[in-house]
Steps between C-alpha positions, in 0.01 A plus 500: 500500500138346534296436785202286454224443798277212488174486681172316476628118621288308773268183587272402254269193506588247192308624156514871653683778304777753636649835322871587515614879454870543444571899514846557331646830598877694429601425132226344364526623172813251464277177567457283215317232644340394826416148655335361783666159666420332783668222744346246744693377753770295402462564166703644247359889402312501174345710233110549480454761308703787272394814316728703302439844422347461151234269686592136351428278800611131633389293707608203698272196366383436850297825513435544139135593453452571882760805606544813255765727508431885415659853572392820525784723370375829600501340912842331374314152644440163414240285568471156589097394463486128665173287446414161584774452788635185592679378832813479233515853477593561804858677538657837521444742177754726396479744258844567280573753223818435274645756306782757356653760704890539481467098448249242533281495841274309697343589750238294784244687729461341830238230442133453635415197633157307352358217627219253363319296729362229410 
């Protein structure tokens, strides 16, 4: 199994910037890749941001050239760097990490909460 732990989610004035940690812990030499979504109220959960473990990268094209998604292997974490907030940002992040044990996985950490004001 995997456990992952966000932190770093909170209230941010619009044009601010925010950092997401995801800590993955348990058998995290089995990840493959690892995302970060997010989902506003009443609205559908979606992808912002992915990172495999070779380091190619994607983006959704609302946060292209404003959020960048990193990890640090040796802390088993991922980062999610967000600049240039807007009010539409607003929603729960969760981090995910999909990969192979006895069969394909996902798995979601709890979500942290982040909130632009506008």
């Amino acid at each position: 199994q995997v456990q992952l732990v966000e932190s770093g989610g909170g209230l941010v004035q619009a044009g601010g910037s925010l950092r997401l940690s995801c800590s993955a812990s348990g058998s995290v030499f089995s990840i493959n890749a690892m995302g970060w979504y997010r989902q506003a109220p009443g609205k559908p959960r979606e992808l912002v941001a992915g990172i495999t473990s070779s380091g190619s990268t994607l983006y959704a094209d609302s946060v292209k050239e404003r959020f960048t998604v990193s990890r640090d292997n040796a802390k088993n974490t991922v980062y999610l760097q967000m600049n240039s907030l807007k009010p539409e940002d607003t929603g729960v992040y969760y981090c995910n990490a999909e990969g192979i044990l006895a069969a394909k996985y996902t798995y979601w950490g709890q979500g942290t909460q982040v909130t632009v004001s506008s």
